[in-house]
N, C-alpha and C positions, 0 to 999 in steps of 0.2 A: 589337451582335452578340457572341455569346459566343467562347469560343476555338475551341470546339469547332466551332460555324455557319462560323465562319472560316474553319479550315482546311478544312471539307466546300466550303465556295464554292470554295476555290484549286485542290483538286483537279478539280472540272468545269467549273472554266474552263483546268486543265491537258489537258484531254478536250476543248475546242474547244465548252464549252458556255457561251453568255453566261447567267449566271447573275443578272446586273442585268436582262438585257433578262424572264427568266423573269417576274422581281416586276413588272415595269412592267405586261406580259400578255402575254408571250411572243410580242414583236410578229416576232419571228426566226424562228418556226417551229419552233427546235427544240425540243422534247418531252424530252429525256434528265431534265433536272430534275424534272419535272413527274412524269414516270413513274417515276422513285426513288420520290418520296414518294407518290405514290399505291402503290405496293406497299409501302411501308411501314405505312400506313394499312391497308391493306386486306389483303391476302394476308399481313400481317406478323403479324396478329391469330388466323388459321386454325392450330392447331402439329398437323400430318402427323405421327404420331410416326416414319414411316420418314423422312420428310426431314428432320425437326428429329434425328432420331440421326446419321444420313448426313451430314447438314452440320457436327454438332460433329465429327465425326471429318475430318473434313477440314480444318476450322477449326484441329485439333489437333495434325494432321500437318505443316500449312503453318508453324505456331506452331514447330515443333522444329525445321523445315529452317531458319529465320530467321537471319539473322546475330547474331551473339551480341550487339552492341551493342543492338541493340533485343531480343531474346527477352526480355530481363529484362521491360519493359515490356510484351511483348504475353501472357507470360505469365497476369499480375495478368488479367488478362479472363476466362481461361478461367471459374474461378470463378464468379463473380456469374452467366456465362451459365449455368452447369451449373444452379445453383439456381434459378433463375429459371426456365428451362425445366422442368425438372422439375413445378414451380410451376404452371406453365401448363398443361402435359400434365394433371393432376391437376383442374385448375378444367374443363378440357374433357370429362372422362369417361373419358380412358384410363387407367387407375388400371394395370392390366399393364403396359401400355406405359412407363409412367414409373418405375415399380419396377425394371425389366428396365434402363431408362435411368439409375438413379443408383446401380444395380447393376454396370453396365458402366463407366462412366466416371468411378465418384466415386473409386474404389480409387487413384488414383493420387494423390487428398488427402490421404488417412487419412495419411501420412508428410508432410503440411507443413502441421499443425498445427488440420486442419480435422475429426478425428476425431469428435468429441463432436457437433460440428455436426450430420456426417452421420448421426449415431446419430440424432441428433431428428430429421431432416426422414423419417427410413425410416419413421415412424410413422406420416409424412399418406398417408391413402389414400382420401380423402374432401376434396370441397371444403370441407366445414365443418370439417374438421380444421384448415385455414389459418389462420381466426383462434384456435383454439387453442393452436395450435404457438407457444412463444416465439421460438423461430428463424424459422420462417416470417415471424412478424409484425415480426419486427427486417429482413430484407429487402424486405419488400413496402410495410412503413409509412417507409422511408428512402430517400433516393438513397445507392447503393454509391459509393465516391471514387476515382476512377482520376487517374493521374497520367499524361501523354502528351509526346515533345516531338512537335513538328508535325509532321516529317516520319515517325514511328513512326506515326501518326495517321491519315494521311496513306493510309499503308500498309492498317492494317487496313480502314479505311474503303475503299479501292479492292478489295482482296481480297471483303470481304463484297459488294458490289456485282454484282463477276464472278461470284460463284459463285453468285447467288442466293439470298445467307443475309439477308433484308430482314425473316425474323425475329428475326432476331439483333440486326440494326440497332432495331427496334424495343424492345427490349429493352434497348438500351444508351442509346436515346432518354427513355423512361418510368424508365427504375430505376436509371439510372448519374448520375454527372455527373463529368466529362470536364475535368480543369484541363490545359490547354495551356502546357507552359516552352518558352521561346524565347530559348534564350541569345545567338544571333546567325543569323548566315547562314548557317554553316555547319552541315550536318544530322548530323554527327560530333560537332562538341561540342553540341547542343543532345541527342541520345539519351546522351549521356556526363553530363551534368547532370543526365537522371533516375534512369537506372539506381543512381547511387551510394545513393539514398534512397528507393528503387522497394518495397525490402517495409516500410518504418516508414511509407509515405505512404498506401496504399490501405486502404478499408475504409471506415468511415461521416461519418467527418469533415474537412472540407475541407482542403485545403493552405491555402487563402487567411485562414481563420478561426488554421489552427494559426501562419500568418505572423504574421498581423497581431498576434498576440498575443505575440511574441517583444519586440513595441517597446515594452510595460509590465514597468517593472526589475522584479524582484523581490527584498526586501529581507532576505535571507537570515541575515544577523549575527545573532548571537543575543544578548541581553541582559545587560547589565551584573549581578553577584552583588547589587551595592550597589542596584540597582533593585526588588529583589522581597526581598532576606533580611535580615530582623533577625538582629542577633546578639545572643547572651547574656550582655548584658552586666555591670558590674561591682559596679553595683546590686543586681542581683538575688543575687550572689554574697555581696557585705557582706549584704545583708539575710536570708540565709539563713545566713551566719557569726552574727550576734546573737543571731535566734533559737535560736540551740546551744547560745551562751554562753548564753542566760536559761532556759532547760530546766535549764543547770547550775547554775546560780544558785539557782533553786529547791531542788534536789537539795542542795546545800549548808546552804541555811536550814534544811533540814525535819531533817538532822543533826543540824545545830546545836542545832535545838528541842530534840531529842530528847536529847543530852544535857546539857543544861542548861546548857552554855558560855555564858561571858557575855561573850566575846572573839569574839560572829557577826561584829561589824561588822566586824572584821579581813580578815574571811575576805571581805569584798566586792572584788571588783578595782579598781585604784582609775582616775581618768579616767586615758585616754591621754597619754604628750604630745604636745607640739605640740598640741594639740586634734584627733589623728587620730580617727579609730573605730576599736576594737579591733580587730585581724585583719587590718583592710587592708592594712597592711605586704604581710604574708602570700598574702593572695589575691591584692591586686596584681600579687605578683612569681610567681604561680600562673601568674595570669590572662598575665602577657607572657610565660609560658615555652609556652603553651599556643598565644598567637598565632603564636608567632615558629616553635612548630611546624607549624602552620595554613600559614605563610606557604610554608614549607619544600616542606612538601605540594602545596600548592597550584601551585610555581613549578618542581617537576619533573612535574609533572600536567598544565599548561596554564594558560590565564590564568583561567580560572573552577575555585570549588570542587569542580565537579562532572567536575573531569578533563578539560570540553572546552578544543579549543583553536579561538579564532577566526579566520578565513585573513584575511589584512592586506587581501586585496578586497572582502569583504565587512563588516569592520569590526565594530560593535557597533549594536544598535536602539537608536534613540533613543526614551525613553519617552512623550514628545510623539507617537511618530507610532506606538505599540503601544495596543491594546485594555488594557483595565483590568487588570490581573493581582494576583491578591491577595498580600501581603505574609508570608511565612512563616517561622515562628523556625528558626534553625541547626539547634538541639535537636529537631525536630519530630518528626524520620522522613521529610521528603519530599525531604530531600538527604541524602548518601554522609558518612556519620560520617567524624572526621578518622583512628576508624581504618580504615575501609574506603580511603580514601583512603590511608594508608600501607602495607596491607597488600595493593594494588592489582597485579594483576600485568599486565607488559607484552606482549601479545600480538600477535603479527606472525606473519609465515609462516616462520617459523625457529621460533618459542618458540607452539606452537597450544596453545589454552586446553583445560583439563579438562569434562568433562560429565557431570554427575549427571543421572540420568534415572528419571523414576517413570513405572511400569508398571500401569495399573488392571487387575484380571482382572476377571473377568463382567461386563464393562459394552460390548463391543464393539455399535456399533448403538444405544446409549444415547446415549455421549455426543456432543453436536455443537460444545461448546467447553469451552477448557481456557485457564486464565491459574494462572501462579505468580507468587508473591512473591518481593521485590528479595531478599532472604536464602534466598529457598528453606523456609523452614518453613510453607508453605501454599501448597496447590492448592485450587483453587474449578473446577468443573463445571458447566457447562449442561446439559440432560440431556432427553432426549427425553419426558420424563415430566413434565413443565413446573419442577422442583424445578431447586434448585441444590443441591450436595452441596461440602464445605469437608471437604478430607483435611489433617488435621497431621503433621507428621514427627515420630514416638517422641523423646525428651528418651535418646538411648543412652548420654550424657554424663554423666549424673547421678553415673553410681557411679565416675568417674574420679577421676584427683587434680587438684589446682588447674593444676599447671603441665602437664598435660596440654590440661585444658581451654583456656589461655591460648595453649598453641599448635596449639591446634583438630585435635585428632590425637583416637582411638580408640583404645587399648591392644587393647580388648578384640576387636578386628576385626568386630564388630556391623556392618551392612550398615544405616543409615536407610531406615526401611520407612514406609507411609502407615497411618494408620488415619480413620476417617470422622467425623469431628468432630458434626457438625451437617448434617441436611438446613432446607433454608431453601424455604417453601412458600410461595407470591405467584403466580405468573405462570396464566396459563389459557389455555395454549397449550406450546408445546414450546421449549425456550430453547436461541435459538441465538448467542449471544455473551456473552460476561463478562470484566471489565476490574477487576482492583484497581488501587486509588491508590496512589503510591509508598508512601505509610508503612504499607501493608496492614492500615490500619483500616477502609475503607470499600469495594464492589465494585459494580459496575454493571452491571446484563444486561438484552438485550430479548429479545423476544420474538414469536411469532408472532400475539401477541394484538394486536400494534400498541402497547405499553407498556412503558415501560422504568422501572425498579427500581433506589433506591438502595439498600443495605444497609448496614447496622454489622454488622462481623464479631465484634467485641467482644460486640454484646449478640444476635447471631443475630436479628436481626428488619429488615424493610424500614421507609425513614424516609419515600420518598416512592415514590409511584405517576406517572409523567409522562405522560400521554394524549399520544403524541410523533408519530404516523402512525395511519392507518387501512388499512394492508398490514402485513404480517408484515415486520418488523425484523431487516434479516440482519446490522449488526453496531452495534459500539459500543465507542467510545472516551472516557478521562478525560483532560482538558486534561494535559500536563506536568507543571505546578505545580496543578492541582484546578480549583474554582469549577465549569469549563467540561468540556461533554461534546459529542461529536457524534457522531448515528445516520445509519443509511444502512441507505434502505427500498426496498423491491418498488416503491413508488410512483414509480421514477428520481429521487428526492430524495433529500438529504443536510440535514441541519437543525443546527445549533447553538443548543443550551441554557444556560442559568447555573442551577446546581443552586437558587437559591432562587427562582427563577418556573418556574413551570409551560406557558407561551408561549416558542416559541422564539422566539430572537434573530436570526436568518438563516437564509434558504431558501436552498439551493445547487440549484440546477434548469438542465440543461442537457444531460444522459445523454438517450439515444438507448431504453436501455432499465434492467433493474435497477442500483441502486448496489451492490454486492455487499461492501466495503470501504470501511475508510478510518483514517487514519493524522494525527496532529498531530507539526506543523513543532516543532522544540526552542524556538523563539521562540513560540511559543502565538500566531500570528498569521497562520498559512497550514494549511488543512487539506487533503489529499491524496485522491480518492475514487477507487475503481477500480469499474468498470461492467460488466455482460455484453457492451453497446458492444464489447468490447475495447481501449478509452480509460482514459487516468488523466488525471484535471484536478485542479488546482491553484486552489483557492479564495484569496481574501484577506478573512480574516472582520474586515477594518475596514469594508468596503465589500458584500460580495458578491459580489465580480465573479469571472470566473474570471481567469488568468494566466498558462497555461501547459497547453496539449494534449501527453501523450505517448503514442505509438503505436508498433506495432511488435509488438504480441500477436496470435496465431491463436485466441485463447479467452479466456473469461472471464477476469478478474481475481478473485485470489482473497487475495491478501497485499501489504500494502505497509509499509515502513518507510524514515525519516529517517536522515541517519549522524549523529552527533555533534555538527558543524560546521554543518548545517544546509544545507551545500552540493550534497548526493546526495542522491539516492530511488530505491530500490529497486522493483520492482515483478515481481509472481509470478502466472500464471496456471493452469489448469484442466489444459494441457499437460504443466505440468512448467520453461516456460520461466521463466528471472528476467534483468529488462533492469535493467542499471544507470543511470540519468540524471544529468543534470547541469541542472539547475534554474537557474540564475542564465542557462544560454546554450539552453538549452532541448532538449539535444540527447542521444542518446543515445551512451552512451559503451561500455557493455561488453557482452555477452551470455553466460549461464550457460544451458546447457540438457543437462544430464548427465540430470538426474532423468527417470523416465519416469511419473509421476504427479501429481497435481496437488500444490502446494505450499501450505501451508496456514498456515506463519510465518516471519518473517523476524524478523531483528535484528542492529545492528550491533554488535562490539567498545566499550566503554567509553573514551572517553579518545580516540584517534586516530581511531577506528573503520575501523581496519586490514583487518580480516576481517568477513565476511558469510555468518553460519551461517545455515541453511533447512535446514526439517524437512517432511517431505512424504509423500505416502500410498504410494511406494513401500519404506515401513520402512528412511529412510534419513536421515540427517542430513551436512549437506557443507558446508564452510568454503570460504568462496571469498576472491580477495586482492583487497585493494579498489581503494588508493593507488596498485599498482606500475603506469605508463605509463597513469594516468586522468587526469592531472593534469600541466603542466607545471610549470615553476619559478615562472613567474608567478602559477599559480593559474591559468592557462585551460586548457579539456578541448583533448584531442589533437582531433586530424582520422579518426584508424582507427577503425572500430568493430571488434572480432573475439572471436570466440568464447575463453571463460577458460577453462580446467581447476580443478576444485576439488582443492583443497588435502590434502583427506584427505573420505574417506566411513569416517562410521561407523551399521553396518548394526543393529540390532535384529533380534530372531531373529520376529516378527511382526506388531510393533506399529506402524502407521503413527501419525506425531506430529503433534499437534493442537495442541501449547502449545511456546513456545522465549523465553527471552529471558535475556541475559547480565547477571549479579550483578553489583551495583558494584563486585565484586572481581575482576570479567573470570573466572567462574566460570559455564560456560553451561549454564543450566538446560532441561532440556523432558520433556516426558512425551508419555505417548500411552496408549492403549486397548489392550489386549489382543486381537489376532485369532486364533480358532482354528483349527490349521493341516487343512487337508483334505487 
């Protein structure tokens, strides 16, 4: 017997109804049980639209007078009934009627986060609209998750009873499902046990799914430098010192030739001693000056090159228990030069980073994604027109002097402007993501056609075509360090690819409805997907599996990003809201909800990842603080969840932003679209 059957048995045997004797065949004569469910069957199924209005309003009334310890809990219902009803009015033929009903009663959503919702459902006005509707079919194809303790439970279910609302009951039988907490005996603390988690618990996903999955660790640390990076070593160095000297060598002989000295062999250098190689003295003592400033770097940065720093709880991955990761030179471009690294600035909420921001004109309505480069000299475009479009930033630098240039300054007060490099023509459909690789040679975007697209930005041409989905492709991601990509399709599937097959590597399937998102772990070993569901799940791409449900959104998911450490994840919906999480305990920790539009990028600070800039469709960009009381000394998340103030808004004069992410010099890049003011 479930929780729910439970507590409805307690209460009508609290009514003097044997409810064993009912099942056995109601050898007691009493009827009370027998006649619930027959009206719930039966008269539960007819929706009156004056009594099904009449009864929410009373249901809603009863809901407000409630005592506060429970209102939290009986709140979460009103919802699902609103829609649901609505729903049904609609499949019955009162099309007025139910207009009139989510006209009168929905207004009091629009303000907790249910807006967009309400927007789609005002459109069914037709039972065949139903299965068109994505919101419709996200409630009618799901049980909605309520969270109850027994005696709140208790409550409603006696309440709807009296009053006659057995369509409501019905309703909550077919389309809900009902998890019962029972902290003990007393009905004080078991409603004080839900309420704490009463709005992160409801909506399409169970409590008992999102438990259960708290007792798989998840292995957070991020990887050792020495694991994946060559460095360039001293070979390579001597062997490019030789070749110098033998260029000059030549260059001497051909002198020599010329004029007719007969003293060339003189002019040859002669062996080293010791039997060293020429120059290596030299480079050598190059090469340790170069380390030791590496090291320098590196040790006021964090314990990795890359500025992060690993929290002593989560330690380091061991490469026995990580997926394959490719191996990449120092020199490459896909990590932070040692002068980025020195020239790195420390950003906290005292010291807020700077922001370059690029502005496209006439493209408002065009574009639907935007990614920049770790330097900022390229932007790439998705573009409604199925093209990708690559803006360069003008060389303003050119006609300065050297030490001008060396300390990255403009004499000339030149303002870096974009101009349109190259359109890039592949896709046959309208493209809606794009993703360059850290060393901004290579860029990735899908597409509406169901295919995703490598490109060389060097040679302006696509390298591969990936037959990735058969639904249109809402986003896409490059692994950290490359190889690896992962899309997230219309189909509620998420997939992982290695750029040299054409077969994905992992199905992530377990979304309710679209993936809309999706985000890789700093360890290239956990991928993050957010869903219209309003869910973010936490894959482990050694396995498949998922490992971690977070909830807490009234709308799509629309942005996710990792911090540095690998220990936070961010998450940004259709609303406006961004919820900070804590992964390793699975909980949520902070809430940001200033913005009043949807938020369309997120990204952490370099290095600590201090602060959390989000750029979003209210022509706003807002620093939030990440570290201050998320965290205790141990490294475990507090117990408070509460609302953060951001740090600073900085407003555009009309352009909502579509692209954001911080240079490896903690210099925050983003741009956005041009809108015209009316």
């Amino acid at each position: 017997m479930s929780g729910a059957e439970q507590a409805a048995s307690e209460l009508l045997r609290s009514r003097g109804v044997d409810v064993d004797g009912q099942r056995r065949g109601r050898q007691n004569g009493d009827d009370s049980a027998r006649n619930i469910f027959f009206f719930i069957e039966n008269q539960g199924h007819r929706a009156d639209p004056v009594a099904v209005s009449e009864q929410y309003r009373s249901l809603r009334s009863w809901v407000e007078n409630a005592l506060d310890m429970y209102k939290g809990e009986l709140v979460s219902v009103l919802y699902p009934l609103l829609v649901h009803s609505f729903l049904d009015l609609v499949e019955q033929g009162h099309q007025e009627a139910a207009e009139s009903f989510l006209r009168r009663f929905g207004s009091e959503f629009q303000d907790r986060g249910h807006r967009d919702e309400l927007i789609a459902l005002s459109s069914v006005s037709l039972p065949e609209h139903i299965g068109q509707n994505e919101v419709a079919r996200l409630f009618r194809e799901n049980r909605y998750q309520l969270q109850f303790s027994a005696y709140g439970w208790q409550l409603l279910v006696s309440f709807l009873r009296d009053s006659g609302g057995f369509f409501f009951l019905r309703i909550l039988n077919e389309h809900t499902r009902v998890q019962i907490e029972t902290v003990g005996t007393d009905p004080l603390a078991d409603a004080a046990g839900v309420t704490v988690d009463a709005k992160a618990t409801d909506g399409f996903v169970g409590a008992n799914e999102r438990t259960s999955l708290l007792r798989i660790p998840v292995q957070w640390g991020l990887l050792r430098e020495s694991d994946y990076v060559t460095e360039d070593t001293e070979i390579d160095i001597d062997r490019a010192y030789l070749e110098r000297m033998a260029r000059e060598r030549d260059a001497e002989r051909a002198v020599a030739d010329t004029t007719g000295s007969t003293a060339a062999a003189e002019t040859k250098p002669g062996p080293a001693p010791s039997g060293k190689t020429p120059g290596s003295e030299r480079d050598k003592a190059s090469t340790g000056r170069k380390s030791g400033a590496r090291a320098a770097a590196m040790s006021s940065r964090g314990a990795d090159g890359t500025g992060k720093t690993s929290d002593a709880s989560g330690g380091f991955l061991d490469m026995s228990q990580s997926i394959p990761v490719p191996r990449i030179w120092r020199s490459s471009g896909m990590l932070p030069s040692l002068e980025d690294l020195r020239k790195r600035v420390q950003v906290s909420a005292n010291a807020l980073p700077s922001v370059l921001f690029y502005t496209l004109l006439n493209s408002h309505g065009l574009v639907n994604a935007m990614d920049i480069s770790n330097d900022g000299s390229l932007l790439v475009t998705g573009c409604d027109d199925s093209v990708l479009r690559l803006y360069k930033v003008r060389q303003e630098l050119q006609n300065t002097s050297e030490s001008d240039k060396d300390r990255g300054t403009n004499l000339s007060g030149e303002i870096p402007s974009l101009s349109v490099s190259q359109v890039l023509v592949g896709h046959a459909g309208p493209v809606y993501a794009v993703h360059t690789s850290a060393d901004g040679r290579y860029c990735i975007s899908s597409s509406e056609d169901g295919t995703v697209r490598l490109w060389d930005l060097q040679l302006g041409t696509d390298l591969v075509a990936y037959p990735c989905h058969e639904s249109p492709i809402w986003d896409v991601r490059f692994a950290p360090l490359g190889r690896y990509f992962v899309t997230a399709s219309h189909d509620r599937t998420a997939r992982l690819f290695c750029t040299d097959r054409l077969s994905p590597l992992r199905l992530f399937a377990g979304h309710m409805t679209d993936v809309d998102c999706v985000s890789w772990h700093p360890n290239c070993n956990y991928v993050a997907t957010g869903s219209s569901d309003r869910s973010c799940r936490l894959w482990d791409c050694r396995t498949g599996d998922c490992t971690r449900i977070f909830l807490g959104h009234r709308a799509p998911l629309t942005a996710l990003a990792f911090s540095p450490n690998g220990r936070l994840l961010a998450t940004a919906d259709f609303n406006g809201t961004i919820l900070l999480n804590d992964i390793a305990e699975g909980r949520l920790l902070k809430r940001f909800s200033e913005h009043t539009d949807a938020v369309w990028c997120l990204d952490f600070s370099q290095g600590d990842g201090s602060i959390l800039a989000s750029g979003a469709g209210d022509n706003s960009i807002r620093l939030w603080p990440v570290l201050t009381n998320t965290l205790d000394a141990s490294g475990s998340s507090v117990d408070a969840v509460h609302d953060s103030s951001s740090l600073r808004v900085m407003r555009t004069k009309s352009t909502p932003v579509l692209g954001l992410r911080f240079s490896w010099r903690n210099l925050l890049l983003a741009g956005g679209s041009f809108r015209a003011l009316t």
